[in-house]
C-alpha positions as CSV (number, residue, x, y, z in Angstrom):
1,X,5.6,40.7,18.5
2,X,8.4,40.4,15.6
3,X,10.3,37.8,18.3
4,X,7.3,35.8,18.7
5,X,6.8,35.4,14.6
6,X,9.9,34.7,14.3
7,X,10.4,31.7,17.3
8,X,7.0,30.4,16.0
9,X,7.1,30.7,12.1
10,X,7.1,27.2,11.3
11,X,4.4,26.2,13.5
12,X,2.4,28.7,12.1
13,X,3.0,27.7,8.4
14,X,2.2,24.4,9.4
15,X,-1.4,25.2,10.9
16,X,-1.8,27.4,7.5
17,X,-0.9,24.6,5.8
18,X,-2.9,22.1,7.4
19,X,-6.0,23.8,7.0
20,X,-5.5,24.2,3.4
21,X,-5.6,20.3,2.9
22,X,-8.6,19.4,5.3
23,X,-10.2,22.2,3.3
24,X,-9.3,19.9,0.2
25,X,-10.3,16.8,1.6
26,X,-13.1,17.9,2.9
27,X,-14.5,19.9,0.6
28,X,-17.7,18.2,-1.3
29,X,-16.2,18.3,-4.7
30,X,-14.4,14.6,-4.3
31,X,-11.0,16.3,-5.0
32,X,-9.0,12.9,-6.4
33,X,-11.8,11.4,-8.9
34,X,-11.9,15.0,-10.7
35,X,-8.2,15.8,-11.6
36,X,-8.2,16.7,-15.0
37,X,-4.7,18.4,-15.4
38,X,-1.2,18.0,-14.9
39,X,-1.4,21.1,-13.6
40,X,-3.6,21.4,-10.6
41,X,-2.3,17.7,-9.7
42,X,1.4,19.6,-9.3
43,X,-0.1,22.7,-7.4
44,X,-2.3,19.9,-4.6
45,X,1.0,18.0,-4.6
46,X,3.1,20.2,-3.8
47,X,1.0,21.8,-1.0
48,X,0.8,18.3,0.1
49,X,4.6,18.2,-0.1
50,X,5.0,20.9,2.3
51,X,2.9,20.0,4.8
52,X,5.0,16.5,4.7
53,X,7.9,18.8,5.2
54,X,6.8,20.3,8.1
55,X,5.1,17.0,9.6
56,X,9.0,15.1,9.4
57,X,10.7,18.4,11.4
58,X,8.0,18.4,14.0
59,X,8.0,14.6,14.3
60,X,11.8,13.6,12.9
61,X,12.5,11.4,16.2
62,X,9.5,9.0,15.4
63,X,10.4,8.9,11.6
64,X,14.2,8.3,12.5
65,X,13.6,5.7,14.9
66,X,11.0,3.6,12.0
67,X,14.1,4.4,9.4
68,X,16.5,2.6,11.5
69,X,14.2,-0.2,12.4
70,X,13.4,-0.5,8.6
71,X,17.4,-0.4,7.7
72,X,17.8,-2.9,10.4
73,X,15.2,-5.6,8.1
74,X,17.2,-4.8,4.7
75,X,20.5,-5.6,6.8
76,X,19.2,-8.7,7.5
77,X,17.3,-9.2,4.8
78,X,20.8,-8.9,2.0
79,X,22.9,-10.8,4.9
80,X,20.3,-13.9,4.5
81,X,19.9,-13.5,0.6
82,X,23.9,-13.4,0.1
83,X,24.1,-16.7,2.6
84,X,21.2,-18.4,0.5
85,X,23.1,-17.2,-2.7
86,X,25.9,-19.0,-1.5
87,X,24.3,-22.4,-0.8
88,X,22.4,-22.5,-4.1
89,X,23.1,-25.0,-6.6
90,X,24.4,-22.2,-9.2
91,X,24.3,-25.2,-12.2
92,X,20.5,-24.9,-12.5
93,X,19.4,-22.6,-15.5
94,X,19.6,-18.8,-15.4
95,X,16.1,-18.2,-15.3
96,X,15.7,-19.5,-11.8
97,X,17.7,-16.5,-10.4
98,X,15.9,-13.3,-12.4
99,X,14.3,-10.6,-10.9
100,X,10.8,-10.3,-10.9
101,X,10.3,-7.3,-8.9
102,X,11.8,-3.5,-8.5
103,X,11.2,-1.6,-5.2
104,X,10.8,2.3,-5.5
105,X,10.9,4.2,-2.2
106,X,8.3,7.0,-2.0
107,X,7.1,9.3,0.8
108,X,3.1,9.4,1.3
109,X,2.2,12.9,1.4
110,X,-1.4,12.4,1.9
111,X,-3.2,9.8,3.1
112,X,-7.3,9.4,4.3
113,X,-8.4,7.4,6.4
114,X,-12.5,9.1,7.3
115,X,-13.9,8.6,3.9
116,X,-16.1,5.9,2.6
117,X,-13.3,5.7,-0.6
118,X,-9.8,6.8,0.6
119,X,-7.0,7.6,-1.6
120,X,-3.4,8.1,-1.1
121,X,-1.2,11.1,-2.4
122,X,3.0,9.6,-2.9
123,X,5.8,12.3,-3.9
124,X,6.9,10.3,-7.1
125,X,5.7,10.1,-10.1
126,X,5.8,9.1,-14.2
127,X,9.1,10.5,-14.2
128,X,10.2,8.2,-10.9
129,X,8.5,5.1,-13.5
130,X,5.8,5.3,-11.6
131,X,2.4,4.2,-13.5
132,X,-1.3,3.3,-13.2
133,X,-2.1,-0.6,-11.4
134,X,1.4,-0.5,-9.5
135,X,1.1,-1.6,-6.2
136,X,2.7,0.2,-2.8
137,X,3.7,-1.7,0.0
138,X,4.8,-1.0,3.6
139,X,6.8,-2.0,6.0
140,X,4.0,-4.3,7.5
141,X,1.3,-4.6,5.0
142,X,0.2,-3.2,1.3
143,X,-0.8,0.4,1.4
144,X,-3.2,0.6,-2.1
145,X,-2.8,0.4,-6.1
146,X,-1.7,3.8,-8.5
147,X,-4.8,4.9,-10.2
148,X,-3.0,8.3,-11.8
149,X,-0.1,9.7,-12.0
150,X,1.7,13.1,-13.2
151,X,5.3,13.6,-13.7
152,X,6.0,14.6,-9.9
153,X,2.9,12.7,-8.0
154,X,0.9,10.1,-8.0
155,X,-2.4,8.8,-6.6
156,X,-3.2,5.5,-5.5
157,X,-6.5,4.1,-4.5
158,X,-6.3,2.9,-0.6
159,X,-6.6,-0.8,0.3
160,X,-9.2,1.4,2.8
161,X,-11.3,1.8,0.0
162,X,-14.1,-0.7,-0.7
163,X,-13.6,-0.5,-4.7
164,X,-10.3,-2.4,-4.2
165,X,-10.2,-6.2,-3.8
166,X,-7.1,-8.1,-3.3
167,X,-6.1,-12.0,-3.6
168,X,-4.9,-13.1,0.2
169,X,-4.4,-16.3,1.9
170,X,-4.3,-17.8,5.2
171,X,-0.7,-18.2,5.7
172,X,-1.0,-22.1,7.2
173,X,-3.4,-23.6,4.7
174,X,-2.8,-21.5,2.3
175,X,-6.7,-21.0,1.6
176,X,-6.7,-17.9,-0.4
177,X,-9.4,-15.5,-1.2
178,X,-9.9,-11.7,-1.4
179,X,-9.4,-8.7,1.1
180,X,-11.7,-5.8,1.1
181,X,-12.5,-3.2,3.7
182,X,-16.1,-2.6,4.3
183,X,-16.0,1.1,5.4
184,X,-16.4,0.5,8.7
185,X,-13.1,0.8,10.8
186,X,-9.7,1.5,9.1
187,X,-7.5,-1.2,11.4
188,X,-9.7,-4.1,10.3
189,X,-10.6,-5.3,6.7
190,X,-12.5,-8.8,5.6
191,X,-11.3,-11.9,4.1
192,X,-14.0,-13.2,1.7
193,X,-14.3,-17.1,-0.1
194,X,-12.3,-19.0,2.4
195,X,-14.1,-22.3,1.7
196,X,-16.3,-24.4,4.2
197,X,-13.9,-26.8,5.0
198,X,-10.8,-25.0,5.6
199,X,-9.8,-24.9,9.1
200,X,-8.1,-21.6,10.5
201,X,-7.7,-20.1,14.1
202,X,-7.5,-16.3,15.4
203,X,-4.6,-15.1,15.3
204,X,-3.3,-16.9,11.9
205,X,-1.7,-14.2,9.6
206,X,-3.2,-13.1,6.3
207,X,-0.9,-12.5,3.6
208,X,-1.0,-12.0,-0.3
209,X,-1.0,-14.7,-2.6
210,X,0.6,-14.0,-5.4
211,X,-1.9,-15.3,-7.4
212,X,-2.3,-10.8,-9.6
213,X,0.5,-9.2,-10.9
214,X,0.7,-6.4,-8.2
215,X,1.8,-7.5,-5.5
216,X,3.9,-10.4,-4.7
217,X,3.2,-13.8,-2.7
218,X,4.1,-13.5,0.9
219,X,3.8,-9.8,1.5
220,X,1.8,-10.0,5.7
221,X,-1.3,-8.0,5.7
222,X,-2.6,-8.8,9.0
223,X,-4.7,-11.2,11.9
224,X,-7.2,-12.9,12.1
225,X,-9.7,-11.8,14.6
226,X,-12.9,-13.3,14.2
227,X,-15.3,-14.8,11.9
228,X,-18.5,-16.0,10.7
229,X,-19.9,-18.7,8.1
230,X,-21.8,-17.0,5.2
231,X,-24.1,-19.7,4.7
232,X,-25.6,-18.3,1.4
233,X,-22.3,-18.6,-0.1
234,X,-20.8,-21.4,2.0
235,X,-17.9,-19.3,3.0
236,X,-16.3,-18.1,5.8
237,X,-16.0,-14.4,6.3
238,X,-13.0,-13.4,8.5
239,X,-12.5,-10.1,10.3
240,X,-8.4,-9.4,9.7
241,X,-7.0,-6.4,12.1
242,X,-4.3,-4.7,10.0
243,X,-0.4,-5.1,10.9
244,X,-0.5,-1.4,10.1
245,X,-2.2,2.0,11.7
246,X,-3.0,3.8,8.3
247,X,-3.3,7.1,10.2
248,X,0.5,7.0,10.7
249,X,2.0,5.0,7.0
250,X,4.5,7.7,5.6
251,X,7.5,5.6,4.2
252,X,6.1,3.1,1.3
253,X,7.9,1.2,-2.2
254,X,6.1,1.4,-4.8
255,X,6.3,-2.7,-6.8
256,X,7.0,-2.7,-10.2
257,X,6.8,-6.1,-11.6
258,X,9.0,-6.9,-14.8
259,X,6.9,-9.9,-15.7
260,X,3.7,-7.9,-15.4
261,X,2.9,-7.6,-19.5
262,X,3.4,-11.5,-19.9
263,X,1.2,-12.6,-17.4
264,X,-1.7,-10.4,-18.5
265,X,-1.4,-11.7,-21.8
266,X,-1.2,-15.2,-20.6
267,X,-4.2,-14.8,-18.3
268,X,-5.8,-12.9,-21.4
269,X,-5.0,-16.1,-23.6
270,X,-6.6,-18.5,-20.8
271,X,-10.2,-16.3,-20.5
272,X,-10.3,-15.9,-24.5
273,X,-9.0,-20.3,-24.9
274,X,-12.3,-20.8,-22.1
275,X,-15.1,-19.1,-24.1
């Protein structure tokens, strides 16, 4: 009996462990809109840190096989920017060449995908620089917005979460509008306010606009599938299939824009110059 405890002990720790966070999730106090302390958000965090733990050592072949994939895009990525570099015209002004965004690289350690409003748990927090309206991206897609954070952890609201609307565009045309899921299916989400007389095809990719200081233009969120012509509103509503399966995202950067302050005070200045 002490052999078989021993062979199995992490298995076993990782079904105690896994129990512990559905009976979190699923418990009817809505666990992430009633975290009042530092405290108790460091205890759920690191429980949820654990399980991560345990999740990478039973499934490190998948993980290692999306890292090198990943490291494979930043490769090509820096080879193309340093070839770009080279060819610019370096006697146009400064300014053209600052950076406007920093990329931190967190670890989701919880992530739901069943509820009408999902959240998502990372493993970095205000100490990281992490803080509230930062975006996180993924490898294929956006992943949600930070809503709280503690020193160690933070939470973000999930793009599977029908409270959260963001500005997209169809990639071609560059008709832009807003993506929101409607709580039905978590691979698909809906483009809203693509005007009447755009013209589109299935298939086309969706992809951020630019156009809020979260996330930045360009970023692919997925496919168009099908649609349908609102005609109270005169709009097209567009079924998009995600590029990613949210009941696998694990590695995710965390956007921090440097320009963020000056354009809500410029956008603040336009409302207040309009009334």
């Amino acid at each position: 009996m002490r052999d078989f405890f021993l062979k199995w002990r992490f298995f076993i720790l990782f079904i105690l462990l896994e129990s512990t966070a559905l009976f979190f999730s699923f418990s009817k106090n809505n666990f992430h809109q009633n975290i009042d302390t530092g405290s108790s958000n460091f205890i759920i965090g690191n429980i949820y840190e654990s399980i991560y733990r345990l999740r990478r050592y039973f499934f490190l072949d998948i993980e290692n096989e999306k890292l090198i994939n990943e490291n494979s895009k930043l490769r090509h990525f820096i080879i193309s920017s340093k070839i770009k570099k080279i060819t610019k015209d370096f006697k146009k002004k400064n300014i053209d060449y600052l950076q406007q965004y920093i990329y931190t690289p967190v670890k989701i350690i919880n992530n739901s995908i069943y509820e009408q409003d999902n959240y998502i748990t990372i493993n970095k927090g205000s100490l990281d620089g992490i803080k509230t309206d930062m975006g996180i991206i993924l490898s294929y897609g956006i992943a949600g917005i930070i809503i709280k954070t503690s020193p160690h952890f933070s939470i973000a609201i999930s793009l599977l979460n029908p409270k959260i609307k963001v500005n997209a565009r169809l990639r071609k045309n560059k008709y832009f509008g807003t993506v929101s899921w409607d709580g039905l299916d978590y691979e698909y989400i809906v483009l809203y306010d693509i005007p009447r007389h755009s013209i589109f095809y299935k298939g086309e990719i969706v992809e951020t606009d630019g156009k809020s200081s979260t996330f930045p233009e360009g970023i692919p969120i997925g496919r168009v599938t099908c649609y349908k012509f609102d005609e109270k509103y005169a709009n097209y509503v567009i079924k998009v299939k995600l590029f990613e399966n949210f009941s696998t995202i694990e590695n995710a950067y965390v956007v921090k824009n440097l320009f963020k302050k000056e354009w809500n005070n410029i956008q603040l200045y336009k409302v207040e110059h309009q009334k």
